[in-house]
C-alpha positions in Angstrom: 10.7 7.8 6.0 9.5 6.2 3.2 12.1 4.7 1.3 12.9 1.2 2.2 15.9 -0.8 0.9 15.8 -5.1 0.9 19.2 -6.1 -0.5 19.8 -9.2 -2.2 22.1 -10.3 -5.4 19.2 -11.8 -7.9 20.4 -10.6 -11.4 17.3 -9.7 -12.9 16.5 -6.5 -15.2 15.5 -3.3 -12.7 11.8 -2.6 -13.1 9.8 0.3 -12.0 5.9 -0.9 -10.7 3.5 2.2 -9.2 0.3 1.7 -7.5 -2.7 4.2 -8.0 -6.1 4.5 -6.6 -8.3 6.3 -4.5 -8.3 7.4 -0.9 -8.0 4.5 1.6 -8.1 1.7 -0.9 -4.8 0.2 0.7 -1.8 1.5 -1.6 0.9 1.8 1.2 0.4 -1.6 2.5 0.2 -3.5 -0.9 3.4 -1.7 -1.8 4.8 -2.9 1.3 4.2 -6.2 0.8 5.0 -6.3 -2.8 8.6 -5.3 -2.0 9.2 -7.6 0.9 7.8 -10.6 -1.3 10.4 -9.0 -4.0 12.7 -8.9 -1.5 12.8 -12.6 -0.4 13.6 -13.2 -4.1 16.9 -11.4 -3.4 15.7 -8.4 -5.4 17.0 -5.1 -4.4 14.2 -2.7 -4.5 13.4 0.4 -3.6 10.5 1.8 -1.3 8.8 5.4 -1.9 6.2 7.9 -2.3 4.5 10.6 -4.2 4.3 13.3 -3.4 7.7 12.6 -1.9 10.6 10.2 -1.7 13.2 13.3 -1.3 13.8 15.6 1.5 12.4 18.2 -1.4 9.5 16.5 -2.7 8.7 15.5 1.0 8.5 19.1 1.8 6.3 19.8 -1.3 4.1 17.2 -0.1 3.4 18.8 3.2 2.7 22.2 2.1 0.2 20.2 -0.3 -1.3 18.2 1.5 -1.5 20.8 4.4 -4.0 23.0 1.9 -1.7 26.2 1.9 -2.1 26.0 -2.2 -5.4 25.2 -2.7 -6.9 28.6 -3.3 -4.3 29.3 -6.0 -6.4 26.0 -8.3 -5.8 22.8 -9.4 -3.4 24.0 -12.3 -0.7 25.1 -9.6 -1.7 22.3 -7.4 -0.6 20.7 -10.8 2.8 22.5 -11.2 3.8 21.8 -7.5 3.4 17.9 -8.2 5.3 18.0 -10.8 8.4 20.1 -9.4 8.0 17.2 -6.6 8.3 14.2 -9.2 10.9 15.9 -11.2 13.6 16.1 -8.2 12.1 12.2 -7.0 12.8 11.0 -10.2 16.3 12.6 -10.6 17.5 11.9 -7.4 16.4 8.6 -6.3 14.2 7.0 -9.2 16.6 6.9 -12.3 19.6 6.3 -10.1 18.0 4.0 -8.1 17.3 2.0 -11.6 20.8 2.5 -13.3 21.7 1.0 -9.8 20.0 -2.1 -10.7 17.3 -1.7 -8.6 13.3 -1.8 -8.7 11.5 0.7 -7.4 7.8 0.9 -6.1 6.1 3.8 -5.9 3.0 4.8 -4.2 1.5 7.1 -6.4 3.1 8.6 -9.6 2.4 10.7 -13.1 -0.9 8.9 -13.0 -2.2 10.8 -9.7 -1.4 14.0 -11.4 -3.7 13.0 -14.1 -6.6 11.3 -12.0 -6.4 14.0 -9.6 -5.7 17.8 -11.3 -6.4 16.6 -15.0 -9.3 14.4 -15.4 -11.6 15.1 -12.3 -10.0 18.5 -11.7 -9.9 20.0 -15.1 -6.1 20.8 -15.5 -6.0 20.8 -19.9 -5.0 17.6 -21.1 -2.3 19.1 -23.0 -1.0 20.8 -20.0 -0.7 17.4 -18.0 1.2 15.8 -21.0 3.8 18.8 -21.0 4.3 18.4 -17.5 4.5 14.6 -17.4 7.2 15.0 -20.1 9.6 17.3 -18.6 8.9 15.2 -14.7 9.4 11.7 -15.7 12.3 12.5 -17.7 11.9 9.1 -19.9 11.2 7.1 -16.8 7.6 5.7 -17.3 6.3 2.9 -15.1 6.7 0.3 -16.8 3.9 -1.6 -14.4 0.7 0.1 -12.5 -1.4 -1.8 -10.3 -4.7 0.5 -9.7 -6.5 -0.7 -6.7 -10.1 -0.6 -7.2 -12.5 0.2 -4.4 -16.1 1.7 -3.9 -15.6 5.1 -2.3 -18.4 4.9 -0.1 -16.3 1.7 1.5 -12.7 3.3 1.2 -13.9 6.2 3.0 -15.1 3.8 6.0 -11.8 2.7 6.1 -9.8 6.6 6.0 -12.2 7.5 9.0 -11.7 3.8 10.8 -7.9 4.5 10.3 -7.7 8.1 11.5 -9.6 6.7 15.0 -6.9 3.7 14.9 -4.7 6.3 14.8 -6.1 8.9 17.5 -6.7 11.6 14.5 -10.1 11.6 14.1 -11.4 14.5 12.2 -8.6 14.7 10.7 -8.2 14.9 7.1 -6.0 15.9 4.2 -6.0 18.3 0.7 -8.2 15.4 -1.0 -9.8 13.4 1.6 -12.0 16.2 2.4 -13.2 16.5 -1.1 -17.2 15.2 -1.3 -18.0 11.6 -2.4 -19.4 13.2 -5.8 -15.4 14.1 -6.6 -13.7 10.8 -5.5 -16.4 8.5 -7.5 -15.3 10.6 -10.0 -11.8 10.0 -9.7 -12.4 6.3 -9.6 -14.0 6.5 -13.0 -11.0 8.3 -14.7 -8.3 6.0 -12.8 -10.6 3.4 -14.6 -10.4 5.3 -17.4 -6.6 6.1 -17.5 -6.5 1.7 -17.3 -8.4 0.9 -20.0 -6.5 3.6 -21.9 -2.9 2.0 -20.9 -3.8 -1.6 -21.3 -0.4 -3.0 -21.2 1.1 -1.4 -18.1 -2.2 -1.5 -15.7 -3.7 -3.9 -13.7 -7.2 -3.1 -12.2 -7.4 -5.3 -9.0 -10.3 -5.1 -6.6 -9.5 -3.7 -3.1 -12.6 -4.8 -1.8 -11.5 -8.1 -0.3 -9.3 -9.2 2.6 -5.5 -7.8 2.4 -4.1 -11.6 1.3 -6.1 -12.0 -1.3 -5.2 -8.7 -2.8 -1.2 -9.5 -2.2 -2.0 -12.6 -4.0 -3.5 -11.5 -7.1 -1.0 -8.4 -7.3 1.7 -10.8 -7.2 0.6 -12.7 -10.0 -0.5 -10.1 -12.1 3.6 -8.8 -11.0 4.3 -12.4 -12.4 2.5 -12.3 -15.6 4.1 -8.6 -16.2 7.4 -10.0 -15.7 7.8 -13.7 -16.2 11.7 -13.9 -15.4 10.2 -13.3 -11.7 8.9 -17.2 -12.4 12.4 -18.6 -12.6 13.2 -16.4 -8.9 10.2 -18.1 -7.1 10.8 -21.8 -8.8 14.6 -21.2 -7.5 13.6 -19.9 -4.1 
């Protein structure tokens, strides 16, 4: 699924890190690698998803992503993320932390926003109410936004979906035009600029080490008691 667990006995505050961006800009593997590297620290952290990360949320996700609400607007579209964060985060987010653990997400609150609110047209007021009642208290207190040209990202979705013998196949949003998704990457770029202290812009645009890389140290500069893990490691 897509929780993962890497268990170690660091002793180091729990930290919650998501990663937002466009369509095929690499999320899932960064976040992968992000919690492996964490992992090797002896960090325990937690793996997931959004839309997801519970059997709930997972099934959410599906009928989402499947379309089967789309003629019903962006504003449900909306509600049905939200009912999806609200049982992640009460069921494996805030445990997960009280646990001790860090948890990375693949997509979070800031999705919702991109996605229904900003480039969809959901009322900002609306998103904030809904945010409020999802997250529960439990903000991100890191988001890495990776940062790609659509034109290029969608390359990749349609090189991936032949890799994977799907071709033709796409989801809710990939099959929105290119005129939505550069819009989206504007207002992820906006939603940065606007939250200066919790997200990182970092360029998707090059090879997959060099991404790793600069995500880790912008992890390191978020959170310099990391420093004292690696120098010990």
């Amino acid at each position: 699924m897509s929780l993962q667990r890497f268990s170690g006995k660091a002793t180091i505050a729990p930290r919650f890190i998501t990663f937002e961006g466009g369509e095929g800009v690499g999320k899932s593997t960064q976040v992968r690698r992000l919690a492996a590297r964490l992992g090797e620290l002896g960090i325990e952290t937690v793996r997931t998803r959004e839309p997801g990360g519970t059997p709930k949320a997972e099934a959410i996700r599906s009928f989402i992503l499947q379309g089967k609400p789309e003629s019903w607007g962006v504003g449900a579209e909306a509600v049905l993320f939200a009912a999806a964060r609200l049982d992640h985060v009460d069921e494996l987010i805030a445990p997960s932390l009280a646990a001790g653990k860090w948890v990375i997400c693949d997509r979070f609150a800031d999705s919702t926003r991109a996605y229904q609110g900003l480039t969809g047209g959901v009322a900002d007021g609306f998103i904030d109410a809904l945010e409020y009642l999802a997250l529960n208290g439990h903000a991100p207190e890191m988001t890495v936004i990776l940062d790609m040209d659509p034109d290029l990202a969608f390359a990749r979705v349609r090189q991936r979906a032949i890799d994977d013998g799907l071709a033709g196949t796409v989801d809710r949003f990939e099959k929105e035009d290119l005129s939505f998704h550069r819009r989206l990457r504007d207002n992820f770029l906006a939603i940065a600029i606007a939250n200066p202290g919790r997200c990182t812009v970092i360029s998707a645009d090059q090879d997959e080490d060099t991404v790793t890389e600069e995500i880790w140290r912008a992890v390191l500069d978020q959170f310099p008691d990391l420093r004292r893990l690696e120098r010990a490691s």
